[in-house]
C-alpha positions in Angstrom: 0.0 0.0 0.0 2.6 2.3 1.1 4.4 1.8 -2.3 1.2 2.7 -4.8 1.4 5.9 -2.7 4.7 6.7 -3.1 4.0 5.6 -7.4 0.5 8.2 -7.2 2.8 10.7 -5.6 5.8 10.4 -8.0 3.2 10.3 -11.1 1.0 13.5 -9.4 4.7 15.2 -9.2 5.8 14.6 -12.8 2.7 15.4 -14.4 2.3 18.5 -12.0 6.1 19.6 -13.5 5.3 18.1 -17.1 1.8 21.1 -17.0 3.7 23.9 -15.4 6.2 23.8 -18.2 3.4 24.4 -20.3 2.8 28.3 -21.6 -0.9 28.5 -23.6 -2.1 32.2 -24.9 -5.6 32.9 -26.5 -5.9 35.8 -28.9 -9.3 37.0 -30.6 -9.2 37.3 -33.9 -10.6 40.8 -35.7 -11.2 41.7 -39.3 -12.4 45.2 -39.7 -12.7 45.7 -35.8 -15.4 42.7 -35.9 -14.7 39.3 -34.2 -14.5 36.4 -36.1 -12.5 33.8 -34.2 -9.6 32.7 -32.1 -6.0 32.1 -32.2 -5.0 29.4 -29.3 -1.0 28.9 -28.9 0.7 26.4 -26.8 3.9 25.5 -25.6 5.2 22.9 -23.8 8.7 21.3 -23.2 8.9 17.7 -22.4 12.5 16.4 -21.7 14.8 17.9 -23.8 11.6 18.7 -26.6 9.8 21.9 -27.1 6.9 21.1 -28.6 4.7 24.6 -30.2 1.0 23.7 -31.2 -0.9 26.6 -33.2 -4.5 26.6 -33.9 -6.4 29.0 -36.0 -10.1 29.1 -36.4 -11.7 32.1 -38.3 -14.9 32.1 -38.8 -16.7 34.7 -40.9 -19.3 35.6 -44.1 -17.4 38.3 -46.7 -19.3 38.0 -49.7 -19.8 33.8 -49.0 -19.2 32.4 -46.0 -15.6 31.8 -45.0 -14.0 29.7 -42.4 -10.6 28.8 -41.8 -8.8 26.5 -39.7 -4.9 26.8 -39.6 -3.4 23.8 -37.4 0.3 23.9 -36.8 2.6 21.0 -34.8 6.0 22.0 -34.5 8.6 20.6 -32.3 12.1 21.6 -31.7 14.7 19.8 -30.2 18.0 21.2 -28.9 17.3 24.3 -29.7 16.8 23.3 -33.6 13.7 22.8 -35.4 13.2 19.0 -35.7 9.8 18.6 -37.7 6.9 20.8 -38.6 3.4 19.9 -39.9 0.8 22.4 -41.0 -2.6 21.7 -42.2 -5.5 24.3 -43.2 -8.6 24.0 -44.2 -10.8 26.5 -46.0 -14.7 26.2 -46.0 -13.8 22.7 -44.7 -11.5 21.3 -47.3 -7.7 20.6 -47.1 -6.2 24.1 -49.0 -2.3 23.0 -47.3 -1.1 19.9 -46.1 2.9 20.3 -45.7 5.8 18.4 -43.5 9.4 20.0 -42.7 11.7 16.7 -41.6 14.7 17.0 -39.9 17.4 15.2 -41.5 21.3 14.7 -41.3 22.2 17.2 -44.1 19.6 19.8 -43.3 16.0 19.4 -44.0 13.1 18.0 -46.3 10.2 19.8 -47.0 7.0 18.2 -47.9 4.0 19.6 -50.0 1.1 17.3 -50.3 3.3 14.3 -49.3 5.6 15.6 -52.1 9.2 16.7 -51.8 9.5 20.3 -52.7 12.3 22.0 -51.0 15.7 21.0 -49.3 16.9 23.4 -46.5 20.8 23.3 -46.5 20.9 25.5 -42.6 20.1 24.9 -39.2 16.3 27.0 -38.2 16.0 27.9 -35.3 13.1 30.5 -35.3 10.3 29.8 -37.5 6.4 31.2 -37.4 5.4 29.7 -34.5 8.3 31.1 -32.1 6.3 34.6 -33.3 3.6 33.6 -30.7 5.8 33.4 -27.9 9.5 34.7 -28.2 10.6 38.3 -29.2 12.4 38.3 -32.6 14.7 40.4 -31.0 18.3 39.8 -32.7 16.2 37.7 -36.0 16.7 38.1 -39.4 14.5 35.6 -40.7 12.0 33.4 -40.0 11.5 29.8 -41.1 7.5 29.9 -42.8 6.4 25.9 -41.6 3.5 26.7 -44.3 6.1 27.1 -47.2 9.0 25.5 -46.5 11.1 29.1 -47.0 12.5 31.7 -45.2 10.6 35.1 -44.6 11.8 38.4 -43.7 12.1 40.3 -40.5 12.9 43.3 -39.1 12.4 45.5 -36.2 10.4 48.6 -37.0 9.9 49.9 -33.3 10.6 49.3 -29.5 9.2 46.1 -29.1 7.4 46.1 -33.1 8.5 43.7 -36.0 7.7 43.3 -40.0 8.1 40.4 -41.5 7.7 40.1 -45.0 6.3 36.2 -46.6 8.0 35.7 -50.2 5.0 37.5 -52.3 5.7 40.5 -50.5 2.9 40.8 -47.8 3.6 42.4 -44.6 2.6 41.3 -41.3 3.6 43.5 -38.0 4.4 42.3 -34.3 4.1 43.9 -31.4 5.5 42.4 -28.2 6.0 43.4 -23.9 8.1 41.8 -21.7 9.0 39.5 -24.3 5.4 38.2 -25.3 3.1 39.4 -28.5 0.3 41.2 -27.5 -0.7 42.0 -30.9 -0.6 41.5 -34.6 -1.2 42.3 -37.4 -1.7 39.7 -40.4 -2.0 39.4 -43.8 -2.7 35.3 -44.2 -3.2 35.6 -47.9 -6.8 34.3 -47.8 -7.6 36.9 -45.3 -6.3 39.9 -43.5 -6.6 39.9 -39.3 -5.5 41.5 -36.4 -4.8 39.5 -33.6 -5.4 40.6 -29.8 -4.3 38.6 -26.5 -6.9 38.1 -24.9 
């Protein structure tokens, strides 16, 4: 008896130290000062894993009806991007499906279960890091969704543009460290973001 205490106690105690590892924010989601949906953001580290999962559900009538659901899994591993898997959906069919693999020359990137790009450099900041780490110091950012590099710079105390390879601009404004706000142009639609 005494020893299934001491196994509930040592189970209750990792799992208490496995959650408060865990960092989660919730932003609403504006178009045109109107709310059309959320942005939840996790992060957890587990053993020597940081593991960053991104959801995105927008939900909103333009001239049709348009909902949006961005899912991103991406987990680094010392410090270096190990794989990345994004998925969106538009009006409830697949629009992206694509895989970043880590590998022993660099990386693999996967389109529709297709090899598209190879990565010849280590990434260690990609779109998801947005959501909870200050650029500060970045040049570029890893885009999980394309399998290329964006732009970044910093544009003000605390503020950041980065720039997607068709151009379009999307600005970042952190405190202490942690966004607070955003604005984004997605392609399919243009939002501001807003912790909530």
């Amino acid at each position: 008896m005494k020893r299934l205490v001491i196994i509930v106690y040592l189970l209750s105690t990792i799992s208490f130290a496995v959650c408060a590892q865990a960092e989660q924010n919730v932003f609403n989601i504006l178009h045109k000062g109107k709310d059309i949906g959320t942005l939840y953001a996790k992060k957890e580290n587990v053993g020597g894993k940081t593991i960053y999962s991104n959801r995105t559900e927008i939900d909103t009538r333009m001239i049709t009806k348009i909902e949006v659901d961005y899912n991103y899994k991406v987990v680094y591993e010392n410090e270096l991007l190990s794989h990345a898997h994004v998925l969106i959906l538009f009006n409830g069919k697949e629009k992206t499906n694509t895989y970043t693999d880590h590998n022993k020359t660099g990386y693999i990137f996967y389109e529709d279960d297709k090899e598209e790009n190879r990565i010849h450099e280590n990434i260690r900041y990609s779109t998801v890091n947005l959501m909870f780490e200050e650029p500060d110091g970045i040049e570029k950012v890893y885009a999980e969704e394309h399998g290329i590099f964006h732009q970044i710079k910093k544009i003000g105390v605390h503020q950041y543009e980065k720039t997607n390879h068709k151009g379009k601009s999307s600005i970042y404004t952190y405190k202490d460290g942690h966004l607070t706000e955003a604005e984004i142009d997605a392609g399919l639609i243009s939002f501001r973001i807003i912790m909530k």
